[in-house]
Residue frames relative to the residue before (quaternion, step in Angstrom):
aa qw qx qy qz dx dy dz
X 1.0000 0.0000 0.0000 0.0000 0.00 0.00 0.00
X 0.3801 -0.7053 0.5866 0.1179 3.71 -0.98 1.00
X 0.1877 -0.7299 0.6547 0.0581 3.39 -0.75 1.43
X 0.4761 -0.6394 0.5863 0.1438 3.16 -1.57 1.16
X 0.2583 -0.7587 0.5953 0.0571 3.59 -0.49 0.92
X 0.0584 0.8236 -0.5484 -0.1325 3.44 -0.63 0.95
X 0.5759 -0.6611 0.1850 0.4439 3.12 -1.24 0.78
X 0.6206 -0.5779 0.4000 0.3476 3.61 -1.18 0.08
X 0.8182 0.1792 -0.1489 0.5257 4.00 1.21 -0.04
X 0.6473 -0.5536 0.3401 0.3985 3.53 -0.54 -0.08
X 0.6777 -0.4526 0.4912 0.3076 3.50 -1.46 0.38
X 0.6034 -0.5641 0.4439 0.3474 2.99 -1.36 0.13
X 0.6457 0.5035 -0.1488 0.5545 3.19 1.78 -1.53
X 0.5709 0.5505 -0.3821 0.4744 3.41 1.04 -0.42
X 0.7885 0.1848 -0.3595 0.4635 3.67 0.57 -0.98
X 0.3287 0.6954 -0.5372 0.3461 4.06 0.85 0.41
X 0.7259 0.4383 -0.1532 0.5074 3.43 0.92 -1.21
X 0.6426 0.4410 -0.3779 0.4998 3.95 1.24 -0.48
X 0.5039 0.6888 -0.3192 0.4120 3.20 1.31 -0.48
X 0.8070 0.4161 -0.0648 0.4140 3.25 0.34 -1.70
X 0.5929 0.3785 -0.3928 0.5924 3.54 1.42 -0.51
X 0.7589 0.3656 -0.4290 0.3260 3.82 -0.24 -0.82
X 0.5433 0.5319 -0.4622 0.4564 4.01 1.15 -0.47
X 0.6514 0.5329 -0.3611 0.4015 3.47 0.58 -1.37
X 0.6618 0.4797 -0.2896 0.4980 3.96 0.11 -2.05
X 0.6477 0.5581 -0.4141 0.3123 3.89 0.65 -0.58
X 0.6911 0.5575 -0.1422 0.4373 3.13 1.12 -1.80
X 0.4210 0.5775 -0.4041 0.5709 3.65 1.34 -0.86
X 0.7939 0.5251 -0.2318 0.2008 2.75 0.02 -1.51
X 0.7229 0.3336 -0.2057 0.5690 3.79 0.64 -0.98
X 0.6152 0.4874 -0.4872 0.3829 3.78 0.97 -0.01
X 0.6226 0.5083 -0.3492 0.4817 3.31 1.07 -0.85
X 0.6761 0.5044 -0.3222 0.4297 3.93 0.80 -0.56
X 0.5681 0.4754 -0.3371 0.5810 3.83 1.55 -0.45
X 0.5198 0.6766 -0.2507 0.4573 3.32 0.95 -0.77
X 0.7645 0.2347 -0.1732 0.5748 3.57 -0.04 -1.17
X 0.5170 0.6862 -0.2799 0.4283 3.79 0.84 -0.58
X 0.7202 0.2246 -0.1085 0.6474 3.68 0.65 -1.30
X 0.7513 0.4267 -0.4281 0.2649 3.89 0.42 -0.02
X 0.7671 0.1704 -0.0314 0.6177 2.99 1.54 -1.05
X 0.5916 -0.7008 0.3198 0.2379 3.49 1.05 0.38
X 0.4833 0.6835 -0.3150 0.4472 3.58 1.57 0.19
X 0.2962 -0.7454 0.5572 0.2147 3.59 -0.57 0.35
X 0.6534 -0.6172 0.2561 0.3558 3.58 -0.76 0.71
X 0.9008 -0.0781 -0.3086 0.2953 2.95 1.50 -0.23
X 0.1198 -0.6601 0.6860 -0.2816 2.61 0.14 2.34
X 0.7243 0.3877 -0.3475 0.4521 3.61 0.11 -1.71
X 0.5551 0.6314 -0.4473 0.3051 4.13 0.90 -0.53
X 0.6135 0.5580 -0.1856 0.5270 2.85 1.10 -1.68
X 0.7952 0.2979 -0.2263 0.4771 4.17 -0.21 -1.07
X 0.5990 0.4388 -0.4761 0.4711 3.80 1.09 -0.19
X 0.5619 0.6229 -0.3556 0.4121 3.93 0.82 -0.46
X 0.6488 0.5822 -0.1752 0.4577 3.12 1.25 -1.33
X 0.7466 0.5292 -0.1063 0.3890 3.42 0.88 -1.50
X 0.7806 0.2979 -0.2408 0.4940 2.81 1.64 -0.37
X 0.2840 0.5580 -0.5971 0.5014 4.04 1.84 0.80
X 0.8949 -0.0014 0.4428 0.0549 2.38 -2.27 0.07
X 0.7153 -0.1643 0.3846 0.5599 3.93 -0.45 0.05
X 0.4141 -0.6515 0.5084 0.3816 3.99 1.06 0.83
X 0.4825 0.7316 -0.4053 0.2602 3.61 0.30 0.74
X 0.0721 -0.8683 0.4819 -0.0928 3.83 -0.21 0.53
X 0.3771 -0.5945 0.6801 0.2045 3.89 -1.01 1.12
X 0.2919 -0.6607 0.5791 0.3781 3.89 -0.72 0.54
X 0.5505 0.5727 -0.5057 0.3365 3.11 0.32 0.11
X 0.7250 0.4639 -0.1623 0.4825 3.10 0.50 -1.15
X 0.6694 0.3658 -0.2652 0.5897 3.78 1.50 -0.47
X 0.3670 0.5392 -0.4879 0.5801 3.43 1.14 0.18
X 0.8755 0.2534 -0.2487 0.3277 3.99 -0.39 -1.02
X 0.5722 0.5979 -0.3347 0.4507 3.43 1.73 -0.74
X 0.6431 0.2069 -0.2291 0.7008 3.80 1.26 -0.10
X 0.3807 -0.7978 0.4229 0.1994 3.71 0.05 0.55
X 0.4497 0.6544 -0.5064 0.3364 3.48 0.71 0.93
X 0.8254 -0.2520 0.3498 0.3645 3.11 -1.85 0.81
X 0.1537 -0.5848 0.7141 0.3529 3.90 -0.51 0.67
X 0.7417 0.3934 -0.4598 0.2894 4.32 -0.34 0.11
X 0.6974 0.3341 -0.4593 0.4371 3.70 1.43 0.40
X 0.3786 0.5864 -0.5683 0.4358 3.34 1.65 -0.03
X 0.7010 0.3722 -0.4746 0.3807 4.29 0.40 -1.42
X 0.7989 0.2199 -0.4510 0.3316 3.72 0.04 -0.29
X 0.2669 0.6323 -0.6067 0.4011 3.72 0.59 0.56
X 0.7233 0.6299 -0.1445 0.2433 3.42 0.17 -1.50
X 0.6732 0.4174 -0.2098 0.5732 2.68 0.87 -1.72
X 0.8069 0.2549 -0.3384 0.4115 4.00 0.08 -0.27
X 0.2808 0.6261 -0.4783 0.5482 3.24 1.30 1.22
X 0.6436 0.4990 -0.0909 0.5731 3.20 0.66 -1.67
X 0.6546 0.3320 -0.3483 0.5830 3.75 0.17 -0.22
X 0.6638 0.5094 -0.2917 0.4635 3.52 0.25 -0.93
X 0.1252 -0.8227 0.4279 0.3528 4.04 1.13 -1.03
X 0.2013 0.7007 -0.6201 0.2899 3.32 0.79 1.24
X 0.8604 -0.0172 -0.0328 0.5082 3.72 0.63 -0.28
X 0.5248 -0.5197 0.6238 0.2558 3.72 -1.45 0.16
X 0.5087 0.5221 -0.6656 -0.1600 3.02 -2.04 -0.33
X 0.3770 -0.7060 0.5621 -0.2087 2.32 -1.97 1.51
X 0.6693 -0.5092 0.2944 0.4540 3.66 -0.53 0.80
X 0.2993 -0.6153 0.5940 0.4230 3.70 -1.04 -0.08
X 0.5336 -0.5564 0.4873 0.4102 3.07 -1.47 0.63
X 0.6262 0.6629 -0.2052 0.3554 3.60 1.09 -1.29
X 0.8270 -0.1573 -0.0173 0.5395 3.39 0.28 -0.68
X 0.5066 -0.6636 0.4283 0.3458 4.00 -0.89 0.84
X 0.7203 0.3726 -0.3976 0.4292 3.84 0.58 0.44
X 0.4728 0.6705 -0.3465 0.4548 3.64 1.51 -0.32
X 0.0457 0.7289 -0.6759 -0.0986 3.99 -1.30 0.50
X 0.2525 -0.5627 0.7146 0.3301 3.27 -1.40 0.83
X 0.1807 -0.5159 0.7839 0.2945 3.14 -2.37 0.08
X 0.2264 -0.6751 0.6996 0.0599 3.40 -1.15 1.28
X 0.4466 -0.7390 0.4954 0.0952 3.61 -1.79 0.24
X 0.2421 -0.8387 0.3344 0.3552 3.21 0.48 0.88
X 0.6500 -0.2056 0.3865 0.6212 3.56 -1.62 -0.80
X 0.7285 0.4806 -0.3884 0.2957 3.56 0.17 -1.56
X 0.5019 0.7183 -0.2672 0.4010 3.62 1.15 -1.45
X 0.8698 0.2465 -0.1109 0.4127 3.41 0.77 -1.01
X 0.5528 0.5506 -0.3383 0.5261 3.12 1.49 -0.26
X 0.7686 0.2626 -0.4067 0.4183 3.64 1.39 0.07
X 0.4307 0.5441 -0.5384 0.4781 3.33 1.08 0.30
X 0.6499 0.5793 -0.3602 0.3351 3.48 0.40 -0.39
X 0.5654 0.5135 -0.1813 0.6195 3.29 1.44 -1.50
X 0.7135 0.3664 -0.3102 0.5103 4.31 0.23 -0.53
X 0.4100 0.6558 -0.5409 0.3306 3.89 0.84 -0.45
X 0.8347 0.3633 -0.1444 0.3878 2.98 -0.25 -1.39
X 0.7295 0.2709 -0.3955 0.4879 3.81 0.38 -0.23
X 0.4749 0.6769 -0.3795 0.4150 3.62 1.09 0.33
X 0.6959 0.3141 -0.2529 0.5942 3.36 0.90 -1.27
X 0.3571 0.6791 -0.4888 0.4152 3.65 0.95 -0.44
X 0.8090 0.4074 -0.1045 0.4106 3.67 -0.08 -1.90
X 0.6663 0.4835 -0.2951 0.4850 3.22 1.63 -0.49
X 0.2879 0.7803 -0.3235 0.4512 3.42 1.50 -0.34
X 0.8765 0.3165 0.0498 0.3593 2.73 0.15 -2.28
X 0.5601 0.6432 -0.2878 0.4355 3.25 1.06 -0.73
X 0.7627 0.1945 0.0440 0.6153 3.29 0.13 -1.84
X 0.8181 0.3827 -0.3501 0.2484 3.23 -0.87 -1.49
X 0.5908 0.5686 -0.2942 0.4909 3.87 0.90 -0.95
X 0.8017 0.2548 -0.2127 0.4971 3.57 0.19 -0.59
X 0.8715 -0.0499 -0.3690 0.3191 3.38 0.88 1.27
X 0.8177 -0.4602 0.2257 0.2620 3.31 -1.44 0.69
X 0.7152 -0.2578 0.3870 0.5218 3.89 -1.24 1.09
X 0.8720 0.3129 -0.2026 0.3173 3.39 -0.40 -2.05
X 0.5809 0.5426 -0.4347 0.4232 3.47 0.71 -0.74
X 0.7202 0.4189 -0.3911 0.3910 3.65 0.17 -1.50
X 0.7085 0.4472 -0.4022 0.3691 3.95 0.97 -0.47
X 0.4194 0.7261 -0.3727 0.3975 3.27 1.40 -0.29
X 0.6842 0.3913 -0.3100 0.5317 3.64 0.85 -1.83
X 0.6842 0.5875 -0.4051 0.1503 3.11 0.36 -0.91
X 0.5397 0.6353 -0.3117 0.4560 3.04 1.40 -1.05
X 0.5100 0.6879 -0.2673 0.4418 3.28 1.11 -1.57
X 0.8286 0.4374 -0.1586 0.3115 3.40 -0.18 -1.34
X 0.6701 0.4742 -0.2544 0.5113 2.89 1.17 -1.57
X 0.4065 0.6151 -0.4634 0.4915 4.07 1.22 -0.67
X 0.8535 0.2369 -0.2199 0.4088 3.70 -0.46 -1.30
X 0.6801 0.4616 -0.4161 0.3888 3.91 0.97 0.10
X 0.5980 0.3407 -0.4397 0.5770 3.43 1.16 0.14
X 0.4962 0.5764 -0.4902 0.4257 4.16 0.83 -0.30
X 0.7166 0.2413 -0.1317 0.6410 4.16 0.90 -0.99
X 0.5586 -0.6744 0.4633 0.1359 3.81 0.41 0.64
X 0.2879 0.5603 -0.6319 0.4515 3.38 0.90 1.35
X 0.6933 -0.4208 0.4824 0.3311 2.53 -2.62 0.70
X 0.3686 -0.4733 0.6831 0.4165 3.66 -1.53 0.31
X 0.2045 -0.8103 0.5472 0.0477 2.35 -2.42 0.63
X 0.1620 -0.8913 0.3495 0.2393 3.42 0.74 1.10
């Protein structure tokens, strides 16, 4: 039997296309984060942080567990927080459950601005991405995406 030898680095066309997606997804990126910033004053990840929240339970969250559900460092998620917490977008507070464990809870205010930034967010997201391509394309990425999240062993996402 004849073994197929692949090659050991990328195409040329192959890295043209890694190129062009990670510059592009970047540039999206930081417009939509200046964006949500100058409209509603939230840093991207604030709205991460209170959209995680908004969607627990009693808008409630072990940092730990909100530390991996947004994949950040549980030590830039603790000083994130804390100038949340100054700010009074959120709480945290002992678990009841175990004496070394903190929930971060959302306040009214917390949610009354995520709420208020929703909409001009998905708005910019509208505009950003979704507008500037086609039924087929967005099923294309998807496919796409969903390809490289079961290739690195992330959760789908429907």
């Amino acid at each position: 039997m004849k073994r197929v030898r692949r090659r050991a680095l990328p195409t040329r066309e192959q890295l043209r296309i890694w190129r062009n997606y990670v510059e592009t997804a970047e540039v999206v990126r930081l417009r939509l984060a200046g964006r949500l910033q100058s409209e509603t004053s939230l840093s991207s990840g604030d709205y991460v942080v209170l959209l995680a929240l908004s969607e627990a339970e009693g808008q409630t969250l072990r940092s730990s567990v909100l530390a991996a559900r947004i994949e950040w460092e549980r030590s830039r998620l603790s000083h994130h927080l804390g100038r949340m917490e100054k700010r009074g977008l959120l709480r945290r507070v002992p678990c009841a459950d175990d004496v070394h464990g903190i929930d971060v809870v959302m306040t009214e205010v917390g949610a009354e601005t995520f709420h208020a930034a929703t909409v001009p967010h998905l708005k910019a997201v509208r505009e950003m991405f979704a507008d500037a391509l086609t039924d087929d394309q967005l099923s294309h990425l998807d496919e796409a995406t969903q390809a490289l999240r079961r290739h690195l062993a992330l959760d789908p996402r429907d």
